[in-house]
VOKE-518770 format. One record per atom (N, C-alpha, C, O): x negated, y negated, z negated; residue in one letter. Coordinates in steps of 0.001 Angstrom, whole numbers, padded with zeros to 6 digits, always signed. Atoms other than C-alpha are relative to their C-alpha. Example, Ala and Ser with C-alpha at 12.3 -4.5 7.8 and 13.67 -1.06 7.14 Angstrom:
<nodes>
-000890+001190+000000A
-012300+004500-007800A
-000900-001200+000000A
-001936-001181-000665A
+000820+001190+000060S
-013670+001060-007140S
+000770-001090-000730S
+000261-002198-000899S
</nodes>
This chain:
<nodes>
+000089+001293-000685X
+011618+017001-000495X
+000449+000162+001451X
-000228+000742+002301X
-000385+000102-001733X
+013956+016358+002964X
-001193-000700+000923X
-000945-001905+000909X
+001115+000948-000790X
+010909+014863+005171X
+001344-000122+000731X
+001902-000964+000027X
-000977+000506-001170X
+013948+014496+007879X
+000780-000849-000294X
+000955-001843+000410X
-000777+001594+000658X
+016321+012343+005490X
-001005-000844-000577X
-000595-001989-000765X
+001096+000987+000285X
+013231+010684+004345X
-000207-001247+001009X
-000024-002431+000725X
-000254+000454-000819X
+012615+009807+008112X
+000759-001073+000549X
+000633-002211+001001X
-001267+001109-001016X
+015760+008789+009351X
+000605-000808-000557X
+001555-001331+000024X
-000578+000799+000986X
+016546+006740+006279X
-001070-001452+000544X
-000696-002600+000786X
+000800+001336-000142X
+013325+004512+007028X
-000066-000446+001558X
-000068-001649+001818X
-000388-000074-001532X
+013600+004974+011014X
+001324-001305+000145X
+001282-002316+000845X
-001316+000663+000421X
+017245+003422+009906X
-000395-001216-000208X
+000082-002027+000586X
+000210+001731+000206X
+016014+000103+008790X
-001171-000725+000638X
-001752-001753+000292X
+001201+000666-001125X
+013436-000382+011690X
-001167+000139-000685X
-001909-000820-000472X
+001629-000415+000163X
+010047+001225+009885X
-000117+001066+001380X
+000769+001658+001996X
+000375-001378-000628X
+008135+003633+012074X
-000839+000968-000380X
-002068+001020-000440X
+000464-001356+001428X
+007652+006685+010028X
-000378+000953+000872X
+000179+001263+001925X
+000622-001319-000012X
+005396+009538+010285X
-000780+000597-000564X
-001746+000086-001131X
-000236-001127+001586X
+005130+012577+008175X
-001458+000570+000836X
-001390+000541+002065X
+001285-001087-000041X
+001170+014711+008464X
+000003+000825-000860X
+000341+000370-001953X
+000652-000806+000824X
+000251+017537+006803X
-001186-000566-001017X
-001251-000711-002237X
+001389-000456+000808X
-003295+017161+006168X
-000574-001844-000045X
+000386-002599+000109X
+000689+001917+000229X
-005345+012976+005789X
-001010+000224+001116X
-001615-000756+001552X
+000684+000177-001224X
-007286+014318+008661X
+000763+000229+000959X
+000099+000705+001880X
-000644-000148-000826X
-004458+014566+010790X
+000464-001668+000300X
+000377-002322+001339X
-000321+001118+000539X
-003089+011355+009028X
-001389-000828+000895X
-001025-001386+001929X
+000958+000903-000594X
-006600+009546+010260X
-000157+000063+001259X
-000243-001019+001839X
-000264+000190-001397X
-006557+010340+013511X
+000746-000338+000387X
+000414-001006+001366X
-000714+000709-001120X
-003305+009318+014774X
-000342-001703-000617X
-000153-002549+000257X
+000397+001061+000625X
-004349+006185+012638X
-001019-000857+000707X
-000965-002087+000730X
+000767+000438-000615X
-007237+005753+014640X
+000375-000122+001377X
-000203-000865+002171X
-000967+000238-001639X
-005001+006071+017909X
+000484-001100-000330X
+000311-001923+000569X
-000840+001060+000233X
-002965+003365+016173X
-000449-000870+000515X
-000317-001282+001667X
+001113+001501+000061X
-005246+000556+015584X
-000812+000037+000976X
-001573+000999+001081X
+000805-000521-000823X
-006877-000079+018443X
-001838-000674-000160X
-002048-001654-000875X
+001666+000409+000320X
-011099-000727+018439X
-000320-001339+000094X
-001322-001843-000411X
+000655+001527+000302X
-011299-004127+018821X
+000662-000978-000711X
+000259-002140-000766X
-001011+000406+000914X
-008329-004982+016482X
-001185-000475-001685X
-002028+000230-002238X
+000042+000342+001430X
-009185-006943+013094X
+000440+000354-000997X
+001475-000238-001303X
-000984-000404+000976X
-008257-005093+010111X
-000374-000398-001381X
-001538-000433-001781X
+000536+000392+001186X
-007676-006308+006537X
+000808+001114-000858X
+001678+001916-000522X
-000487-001271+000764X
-006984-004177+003729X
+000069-000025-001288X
-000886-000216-002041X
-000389+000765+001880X
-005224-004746+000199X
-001061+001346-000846X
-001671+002317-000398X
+000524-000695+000576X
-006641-003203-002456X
+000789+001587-000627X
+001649+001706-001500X
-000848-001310+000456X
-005825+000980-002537X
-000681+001338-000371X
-001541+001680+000440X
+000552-000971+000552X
-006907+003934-004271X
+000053+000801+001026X
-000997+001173+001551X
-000660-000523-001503X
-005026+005648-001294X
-000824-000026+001258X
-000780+000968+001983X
+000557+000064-001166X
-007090+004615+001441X
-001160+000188-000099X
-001764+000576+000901X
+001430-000676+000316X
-010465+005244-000353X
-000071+001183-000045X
-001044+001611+000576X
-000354-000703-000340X
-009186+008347-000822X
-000445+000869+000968X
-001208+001832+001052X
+000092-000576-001367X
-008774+008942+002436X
-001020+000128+000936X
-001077+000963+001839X
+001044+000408-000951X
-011809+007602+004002X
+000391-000447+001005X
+000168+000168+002047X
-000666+000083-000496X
-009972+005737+005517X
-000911-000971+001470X
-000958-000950+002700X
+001075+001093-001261X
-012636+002804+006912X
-000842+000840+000612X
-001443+000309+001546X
+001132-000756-000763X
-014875+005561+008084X
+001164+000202+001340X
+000787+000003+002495X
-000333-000245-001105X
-012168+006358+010266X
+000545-000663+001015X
+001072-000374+002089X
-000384+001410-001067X
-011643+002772+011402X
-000903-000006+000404X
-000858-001068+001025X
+001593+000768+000218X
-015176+002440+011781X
-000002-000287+002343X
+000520+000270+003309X
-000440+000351-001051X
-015851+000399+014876X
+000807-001329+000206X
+000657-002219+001043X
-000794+001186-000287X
-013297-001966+014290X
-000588-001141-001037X
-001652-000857-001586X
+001018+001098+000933X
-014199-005662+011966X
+001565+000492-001166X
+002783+000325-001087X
-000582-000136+001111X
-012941-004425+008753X
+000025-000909-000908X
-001113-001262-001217X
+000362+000827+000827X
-012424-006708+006441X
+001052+000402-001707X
+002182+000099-002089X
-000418-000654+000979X
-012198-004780+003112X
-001058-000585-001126X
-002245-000289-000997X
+000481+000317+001358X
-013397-006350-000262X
-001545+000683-000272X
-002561+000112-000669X
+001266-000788+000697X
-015998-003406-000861X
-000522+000609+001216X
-000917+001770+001328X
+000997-000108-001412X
-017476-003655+002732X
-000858-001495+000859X
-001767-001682+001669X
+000468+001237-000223X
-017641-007336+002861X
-000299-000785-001267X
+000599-001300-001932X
+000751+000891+001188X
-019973-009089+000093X
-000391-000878+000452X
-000437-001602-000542X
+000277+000778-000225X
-021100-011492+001782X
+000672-001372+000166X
+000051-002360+000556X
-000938+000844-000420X
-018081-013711+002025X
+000878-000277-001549X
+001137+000772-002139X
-000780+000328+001026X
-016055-015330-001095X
+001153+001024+000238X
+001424+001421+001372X
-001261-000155-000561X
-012799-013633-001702X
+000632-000942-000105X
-000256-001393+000619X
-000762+000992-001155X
-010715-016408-000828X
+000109-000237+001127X
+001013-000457+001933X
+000191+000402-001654X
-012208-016955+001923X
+000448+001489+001246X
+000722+001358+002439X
+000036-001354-000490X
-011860-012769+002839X
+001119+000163-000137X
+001369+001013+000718X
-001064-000024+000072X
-008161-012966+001787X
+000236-000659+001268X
+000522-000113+002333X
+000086+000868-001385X
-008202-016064+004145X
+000581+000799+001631X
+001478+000741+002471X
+000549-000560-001469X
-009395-014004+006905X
+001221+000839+000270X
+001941+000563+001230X
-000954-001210+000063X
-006939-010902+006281X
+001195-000684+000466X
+001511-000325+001601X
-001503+001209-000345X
-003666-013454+006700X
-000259-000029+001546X
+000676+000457+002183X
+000327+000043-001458X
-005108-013898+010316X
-000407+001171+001071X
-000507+001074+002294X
-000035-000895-000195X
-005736-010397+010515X
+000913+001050+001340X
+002137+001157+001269X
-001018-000583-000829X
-004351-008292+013461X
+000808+001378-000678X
+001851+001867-000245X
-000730-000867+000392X
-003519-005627+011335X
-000085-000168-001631X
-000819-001014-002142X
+000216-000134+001999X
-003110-004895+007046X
+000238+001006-000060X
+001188+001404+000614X
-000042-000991+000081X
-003683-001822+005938X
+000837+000117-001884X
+000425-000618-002781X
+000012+000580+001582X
-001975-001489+002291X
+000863+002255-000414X
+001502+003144+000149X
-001082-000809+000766X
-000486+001362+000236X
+000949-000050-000521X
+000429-000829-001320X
-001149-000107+001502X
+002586+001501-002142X
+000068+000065-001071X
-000846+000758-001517X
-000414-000880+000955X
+003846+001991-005056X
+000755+000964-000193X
+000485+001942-000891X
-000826-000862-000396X
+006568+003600-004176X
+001136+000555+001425X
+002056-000031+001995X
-001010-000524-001303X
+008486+005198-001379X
+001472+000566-000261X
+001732+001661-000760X
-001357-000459+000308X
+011930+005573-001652X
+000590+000676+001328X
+000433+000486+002534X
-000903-000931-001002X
+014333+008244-000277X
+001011-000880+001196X
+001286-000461+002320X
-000940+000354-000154X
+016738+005657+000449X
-000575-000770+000865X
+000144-001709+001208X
+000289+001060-000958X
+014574+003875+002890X
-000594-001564-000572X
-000140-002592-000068X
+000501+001216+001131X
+012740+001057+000418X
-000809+000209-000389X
-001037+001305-000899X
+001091-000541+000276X
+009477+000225-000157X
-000012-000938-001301X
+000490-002059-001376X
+000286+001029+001388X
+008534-001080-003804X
-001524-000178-000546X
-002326+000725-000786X
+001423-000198+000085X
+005389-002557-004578X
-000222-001281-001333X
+000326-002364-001123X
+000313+000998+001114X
+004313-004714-007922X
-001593-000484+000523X
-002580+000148+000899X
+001244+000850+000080X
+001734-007275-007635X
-000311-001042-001459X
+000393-001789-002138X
+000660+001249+000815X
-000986-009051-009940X
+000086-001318+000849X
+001038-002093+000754X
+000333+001136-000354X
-002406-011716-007819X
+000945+000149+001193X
+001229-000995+001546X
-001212+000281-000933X
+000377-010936-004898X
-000936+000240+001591X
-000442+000905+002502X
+001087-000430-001289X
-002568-010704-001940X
+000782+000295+000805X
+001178-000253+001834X
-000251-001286-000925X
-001166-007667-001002X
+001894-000077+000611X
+002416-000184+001721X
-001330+000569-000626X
+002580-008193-001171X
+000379-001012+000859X
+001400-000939+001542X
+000203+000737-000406X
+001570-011415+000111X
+000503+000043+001489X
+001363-000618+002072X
+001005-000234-001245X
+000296-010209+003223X
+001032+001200+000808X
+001057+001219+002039X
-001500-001221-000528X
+003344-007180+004052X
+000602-000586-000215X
+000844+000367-000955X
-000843+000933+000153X
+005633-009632+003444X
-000336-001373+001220X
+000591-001418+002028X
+000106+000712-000739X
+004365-012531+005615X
-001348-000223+000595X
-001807-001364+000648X
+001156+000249-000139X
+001103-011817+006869X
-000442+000457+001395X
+000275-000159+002184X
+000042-000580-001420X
-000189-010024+010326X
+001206+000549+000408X
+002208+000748-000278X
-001432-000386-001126X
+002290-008890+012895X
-000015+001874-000377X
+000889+002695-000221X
-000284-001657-000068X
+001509-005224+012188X
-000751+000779-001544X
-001925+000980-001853X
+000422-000767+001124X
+001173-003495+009065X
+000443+001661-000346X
+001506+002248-000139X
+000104-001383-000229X
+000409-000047+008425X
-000101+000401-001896X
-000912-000154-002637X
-000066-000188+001777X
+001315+001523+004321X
-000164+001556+000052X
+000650+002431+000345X
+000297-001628+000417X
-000228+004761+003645X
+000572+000723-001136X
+000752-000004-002113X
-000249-000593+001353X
+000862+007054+001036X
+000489+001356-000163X
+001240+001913+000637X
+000096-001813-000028X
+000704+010838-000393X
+001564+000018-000466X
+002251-000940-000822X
-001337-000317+000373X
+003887+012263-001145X
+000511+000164-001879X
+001607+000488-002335X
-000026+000263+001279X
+003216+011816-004992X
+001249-001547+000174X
+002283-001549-000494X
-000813+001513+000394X
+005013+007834-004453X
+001385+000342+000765X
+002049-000632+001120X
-001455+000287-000644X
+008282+009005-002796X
+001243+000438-001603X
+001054+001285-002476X
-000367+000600+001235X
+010844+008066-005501X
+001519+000290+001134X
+001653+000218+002355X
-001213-000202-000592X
+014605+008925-004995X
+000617-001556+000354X
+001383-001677+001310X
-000871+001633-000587X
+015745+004659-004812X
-001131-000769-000970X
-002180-000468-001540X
+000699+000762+000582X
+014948+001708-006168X
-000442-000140-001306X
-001365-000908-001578X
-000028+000593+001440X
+015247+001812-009960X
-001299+001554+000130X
-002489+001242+000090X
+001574-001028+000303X
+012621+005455-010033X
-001136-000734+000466X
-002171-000345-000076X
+000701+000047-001051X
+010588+003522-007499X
-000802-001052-001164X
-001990-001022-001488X
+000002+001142+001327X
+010473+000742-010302X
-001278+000705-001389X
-002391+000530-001886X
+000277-001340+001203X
+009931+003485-012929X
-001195+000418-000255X
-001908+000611-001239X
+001357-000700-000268X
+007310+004739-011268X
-001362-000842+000271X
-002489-000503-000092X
+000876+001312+000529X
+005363+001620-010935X
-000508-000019-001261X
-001521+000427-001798X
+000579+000176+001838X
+005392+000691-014433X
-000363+001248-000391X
-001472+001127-000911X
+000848-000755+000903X
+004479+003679-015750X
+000047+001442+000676X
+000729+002407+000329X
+001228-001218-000139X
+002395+006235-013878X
-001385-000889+001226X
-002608-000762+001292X
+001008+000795-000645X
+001015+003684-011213X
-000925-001516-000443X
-001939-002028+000030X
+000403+001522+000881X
+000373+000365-013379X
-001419+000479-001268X
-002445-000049-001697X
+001161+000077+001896X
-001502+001976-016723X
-001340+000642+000911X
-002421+000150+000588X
+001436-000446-000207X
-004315+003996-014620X
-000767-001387+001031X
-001969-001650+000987X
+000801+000754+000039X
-004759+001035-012664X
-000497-001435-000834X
-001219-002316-000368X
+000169+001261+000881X
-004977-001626-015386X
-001452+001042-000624X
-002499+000404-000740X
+001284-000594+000384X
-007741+000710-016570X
-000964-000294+000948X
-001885-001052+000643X
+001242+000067-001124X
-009845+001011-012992X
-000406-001429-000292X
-001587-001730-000468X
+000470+001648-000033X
-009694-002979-013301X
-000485-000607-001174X
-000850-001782-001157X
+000282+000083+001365X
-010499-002989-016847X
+000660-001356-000846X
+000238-002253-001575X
-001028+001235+000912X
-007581-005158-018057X
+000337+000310-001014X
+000537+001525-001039X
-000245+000270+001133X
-006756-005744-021413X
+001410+000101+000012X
+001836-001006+000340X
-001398-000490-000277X
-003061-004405-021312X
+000337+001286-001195X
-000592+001977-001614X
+000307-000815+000971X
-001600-002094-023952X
+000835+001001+000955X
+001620+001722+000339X
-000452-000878-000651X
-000356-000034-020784X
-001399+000843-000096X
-001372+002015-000470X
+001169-000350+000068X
-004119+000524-020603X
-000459+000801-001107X
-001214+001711-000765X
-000227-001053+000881X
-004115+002297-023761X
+001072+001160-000243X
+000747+002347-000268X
-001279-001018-000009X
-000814+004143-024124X
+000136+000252+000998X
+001012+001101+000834X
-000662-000625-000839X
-000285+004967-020488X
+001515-000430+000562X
+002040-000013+001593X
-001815+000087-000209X
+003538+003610-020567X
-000189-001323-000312X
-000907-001953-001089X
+000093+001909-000210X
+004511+000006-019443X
+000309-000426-001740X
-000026+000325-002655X
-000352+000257+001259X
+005822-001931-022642X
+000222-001444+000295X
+000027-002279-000588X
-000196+001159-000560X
+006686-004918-020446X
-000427-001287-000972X
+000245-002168-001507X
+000648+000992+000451X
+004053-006871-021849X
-000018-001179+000461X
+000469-001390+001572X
-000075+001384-000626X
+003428-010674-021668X
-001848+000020+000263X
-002224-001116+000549X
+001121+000105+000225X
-000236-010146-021655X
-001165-000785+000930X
-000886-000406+002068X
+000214+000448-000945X
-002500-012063-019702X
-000335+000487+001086X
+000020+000174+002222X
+000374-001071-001043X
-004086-009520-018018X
+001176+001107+000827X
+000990+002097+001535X
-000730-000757-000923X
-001070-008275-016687X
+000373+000019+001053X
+000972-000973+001466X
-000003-000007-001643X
-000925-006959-013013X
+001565+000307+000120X
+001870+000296+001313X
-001511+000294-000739X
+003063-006721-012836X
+000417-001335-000248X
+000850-001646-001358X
-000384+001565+000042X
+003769-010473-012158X
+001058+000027+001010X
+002096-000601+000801X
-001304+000070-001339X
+005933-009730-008546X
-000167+000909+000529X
-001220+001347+000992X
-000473-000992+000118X
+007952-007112-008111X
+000671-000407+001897X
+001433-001314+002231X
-000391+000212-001501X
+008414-006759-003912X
+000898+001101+000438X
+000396+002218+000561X
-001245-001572-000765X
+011290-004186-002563X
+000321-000940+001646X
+000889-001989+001946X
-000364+000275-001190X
+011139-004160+001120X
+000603+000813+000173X
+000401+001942-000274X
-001790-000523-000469X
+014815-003303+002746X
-000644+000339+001098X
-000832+001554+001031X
+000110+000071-001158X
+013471-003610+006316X
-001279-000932-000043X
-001696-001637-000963X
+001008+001019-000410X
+010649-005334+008061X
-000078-001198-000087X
+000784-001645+000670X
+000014+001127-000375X
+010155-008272+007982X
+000393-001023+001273X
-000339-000515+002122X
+000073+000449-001102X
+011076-010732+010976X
-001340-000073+000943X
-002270-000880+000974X
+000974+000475-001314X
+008968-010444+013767X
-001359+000944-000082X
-002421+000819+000529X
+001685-000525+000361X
+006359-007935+012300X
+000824+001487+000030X
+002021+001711-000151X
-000177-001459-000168X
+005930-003810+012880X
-000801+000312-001241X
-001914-000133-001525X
+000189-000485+001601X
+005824-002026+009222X
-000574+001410+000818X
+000220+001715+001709X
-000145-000960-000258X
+004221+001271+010217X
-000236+001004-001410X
-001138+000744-002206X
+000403-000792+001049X
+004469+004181+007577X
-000927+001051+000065X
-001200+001061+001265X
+000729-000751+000018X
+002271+006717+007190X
-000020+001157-001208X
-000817+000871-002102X
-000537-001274+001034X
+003284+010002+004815X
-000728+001002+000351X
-000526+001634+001388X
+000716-001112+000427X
+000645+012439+003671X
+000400+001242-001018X
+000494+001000-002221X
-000049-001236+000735X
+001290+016033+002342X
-001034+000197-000674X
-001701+001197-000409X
+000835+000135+001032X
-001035+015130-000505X
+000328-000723-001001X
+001122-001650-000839X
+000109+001072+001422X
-001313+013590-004055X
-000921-000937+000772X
-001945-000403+001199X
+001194+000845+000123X
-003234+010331-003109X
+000244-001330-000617X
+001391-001776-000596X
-000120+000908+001229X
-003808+007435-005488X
+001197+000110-000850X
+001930+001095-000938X
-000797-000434+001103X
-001666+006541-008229X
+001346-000512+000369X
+002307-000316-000375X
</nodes>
């Protein structure tokens, strides 16, 4: 794996990429990032639990699904849209500078796509994918079937492991997002761990 053409491929289309060793190196400049009195919302990621990641926001008003019960989600999505920052993971990271991400309910693509001014996408070096069509690949089938399981959907990825581009209802690939570049007007920051983390 080039980490340097990795870099300067996503550097290239206005992300701001940076490569860690270790998820405690990764959390600290993370916690330099974001600063303490910043609002952060946070899609749903195996990746950032992982990491521990809110412990190392802690301090700031998190507004993460499985820290805030007290609030509808709608209303906690709501909030996140107004959010000063979004914290989200991937599906995939491409060599070529492209991020690819499948959505059920879209939240998350939602929200990196047109949502706070600054978004921050974590991810271990398991999701870097040579372009778009592996990045794809790798979605449907190594990141889609374990989580249609965690969520306990009714999917026959959920049994076999391998997409089968079902119509099913329970199916979480509904929109398929490939970001080229940032968005207008908003800072994508990356974040690349020398680890397996989520799927």
């Amino acid at each position: 794996m080039d980490i340097q053409k990795i870099a300067k491929n996503f550097a290239s289309r206005g992300f701001l990429f940076n490569y860690f060793e270790t998820v405690e190196e990764a959390n600290e400049y993370i916690a330099s990032l974001i600063p303490e009195n910043a609002t952060v919302g946070f899609g749903g990621s195996v990746t950032v639990k992982e990491m521990n990641l809110t412990d190392a926001l802690n301090g700031r008003t998190l507004l993460h699904r499985d820290l805030v019960k007290d609030v509808e989600p709608a209303i906690l999505m709501d909030k996140m849209h107004y959010a000063d920052w979004y914290v989200s993971s991937a599906n995939a990271l491409c060599v070529t500078g492209d991020i690819v991400n499948i959505d059920g309910r879209g939240n998350r693509v939602g929200e990196i796509v047109n949502g706070p001014k600054n978004i921050l996408i974590v991810c271990g070096v398991n999701k870097i994918t040579e372009d778009i069509a592996s990045g794809i690949e790798r979605t449907r089938n190594v990141a889609s079937p374990p989580n249609c399981v965690r969520l306990n959907k009714k999917t026959p990825c959920a049994v076999t492991g391998k997409c089968s581009y079902c119509n099913s209802p329970d199916t979480i690939c509904r929109a398929t997002v490939i970001l080229h570049h940032p968005t207008t007007g908003k800072q994508v920051h990356i974040v690349l761990v020398n680890k397996k983390l989520g799927y």
